[in-house]
N, C-alpha and C positions, 0 to 999 in steps of 0.2 A: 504494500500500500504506500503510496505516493504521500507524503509530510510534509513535501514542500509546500512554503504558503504562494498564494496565489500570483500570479504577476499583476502589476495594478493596471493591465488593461482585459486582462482577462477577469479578477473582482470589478473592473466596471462592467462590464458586459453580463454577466453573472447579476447584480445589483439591476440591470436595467432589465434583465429579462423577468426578473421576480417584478418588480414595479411595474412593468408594460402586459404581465400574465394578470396582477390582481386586478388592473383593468378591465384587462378581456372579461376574462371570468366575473365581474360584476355586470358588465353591460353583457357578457353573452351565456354565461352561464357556466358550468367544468366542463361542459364539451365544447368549450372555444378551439377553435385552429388553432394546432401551435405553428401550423408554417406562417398562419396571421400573425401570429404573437412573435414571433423571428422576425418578421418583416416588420412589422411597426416600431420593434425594440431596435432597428437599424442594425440586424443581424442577421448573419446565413443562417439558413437549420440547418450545418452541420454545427453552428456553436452552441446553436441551441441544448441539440443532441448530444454534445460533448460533457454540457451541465450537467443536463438531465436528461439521462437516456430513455424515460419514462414520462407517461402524463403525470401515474404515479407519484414519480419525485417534483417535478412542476407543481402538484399542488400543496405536498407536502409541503416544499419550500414556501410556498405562498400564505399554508394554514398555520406553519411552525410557531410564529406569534401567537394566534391564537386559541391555539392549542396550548401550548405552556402555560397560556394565562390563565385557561378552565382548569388544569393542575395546580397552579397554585393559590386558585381561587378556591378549589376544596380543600385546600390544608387548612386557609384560612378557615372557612366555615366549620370546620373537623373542632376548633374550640368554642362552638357559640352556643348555649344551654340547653337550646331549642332544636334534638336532630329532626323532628320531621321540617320546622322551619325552614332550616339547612339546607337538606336533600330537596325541596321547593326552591330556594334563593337557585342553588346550584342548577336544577335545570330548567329555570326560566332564563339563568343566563346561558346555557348551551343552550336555549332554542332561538334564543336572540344572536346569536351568533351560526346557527344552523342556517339560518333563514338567507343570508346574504355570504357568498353567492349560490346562487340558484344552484342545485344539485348538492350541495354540501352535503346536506341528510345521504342523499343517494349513496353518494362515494361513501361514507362514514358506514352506512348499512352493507355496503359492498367489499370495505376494507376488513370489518370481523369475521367474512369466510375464512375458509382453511384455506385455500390457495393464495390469502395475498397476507397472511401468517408473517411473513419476510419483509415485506418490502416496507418503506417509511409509514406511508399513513395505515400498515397493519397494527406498527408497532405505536402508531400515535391509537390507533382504535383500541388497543389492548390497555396501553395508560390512561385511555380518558375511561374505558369501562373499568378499572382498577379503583380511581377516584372513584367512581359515582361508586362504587361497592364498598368504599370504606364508609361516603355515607348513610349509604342503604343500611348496612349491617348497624351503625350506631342507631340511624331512628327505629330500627327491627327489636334492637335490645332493650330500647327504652319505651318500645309494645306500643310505639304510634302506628306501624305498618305491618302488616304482615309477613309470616317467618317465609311462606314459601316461594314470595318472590327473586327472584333470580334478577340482578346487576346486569347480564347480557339482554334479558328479556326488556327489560325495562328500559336497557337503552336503543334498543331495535324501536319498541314502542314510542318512545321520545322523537325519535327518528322520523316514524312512521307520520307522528306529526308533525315537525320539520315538511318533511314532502308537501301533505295535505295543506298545511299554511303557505306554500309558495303558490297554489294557486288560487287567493280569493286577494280582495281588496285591499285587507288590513291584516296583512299574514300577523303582527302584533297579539292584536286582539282575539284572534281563531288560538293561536297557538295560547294563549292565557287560559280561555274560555276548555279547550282541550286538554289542558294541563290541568285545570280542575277537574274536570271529569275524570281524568285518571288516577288523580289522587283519591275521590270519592271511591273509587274501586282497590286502592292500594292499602287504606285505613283499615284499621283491625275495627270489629264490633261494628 
């Protein structure tokens, strides 16, 4: 494996394809062109390719920010008195973050199969279903939520609404309204 650090025309290019990709993928959604996304970054796809040999790692690179931030936003919440509170704080902000760009939920649903186990955003899916399990398991223990809900399940379901909120008006407000309802099903008693 290569150690060398970057050359600084190869980190700008690198820098300008991750900034010209969260574009795309806001206005076009994760199935944006990456030969668009090469061309408007004032780059060949072979350097594109060079980055990232993958869409894969394209988005990863793209979601790396905020993805870290939902990890260590459930650490923070892992101390606040309140776990069912918590486990609500925590995935209203993954659905507000699901929601833009378009597809996120998809990929994220798509990167917890067994075949993409390996690649960045499997292993970013496996960290972000980690967090929500430690606070699944805290509000479980302190009998706000039910034992037999399963952490993967629950975030396919999160997910699930991700998707469904990208197509109405006020994805916001669907995904809140949805999020309640799941929790009415997630409560013990």
């Amino acid at each position: 494996m290569d150690t060398r650090p970057m050359r600084a025309d190869a980190r700008r290019n690198y820098e300008r394809l991750i900034t010209t990709a969260r574009t795309a993928f806001m206005e076009h959604g994760t199935g944006a062109s990456l030969d668009d996304i090469a061309k408007r970054a004032g780059v060949g796809s072979g350097t594109l390719y060079r980055h990232f040999p993958t869409r894969d790692a394209l988005l990863h690179a793209v979601l790396r920010e905020r993805i870290d931030g939902l990890l260590a936003h459930a650490d923070e919440l892992t101390a606040r008195p309140d776990a069912e509170e918590a486990l609500g704080r925590w995935l209203r902000t993954y659905l507000a973050g699901a929601a833009t760009p378009r597809g996120t939920s998809t990929v994220i649903i798509e990167a917890m199969s067994a075949e993409w186990a390996d690649t960045g955003l499997g292993a970013a899916a496996a960290a972000i279903c980690d967090a929500l399990g430690r606070l699944l398991e805290r509000a479980q223990r302190a009998g706000a939520i039910r034992a037999e809900i399963d952490p993967r399940d629950l975030l396919r379901l999160t997910n699930a609404i991700g998707v469904a909120s990208e197509r109405t008006p006020d994805p916001g407000a669907y995904a809140d309204r949805m999020l309640a309802l799941l929790f009415d099903g997630l409560r013990t008693g």
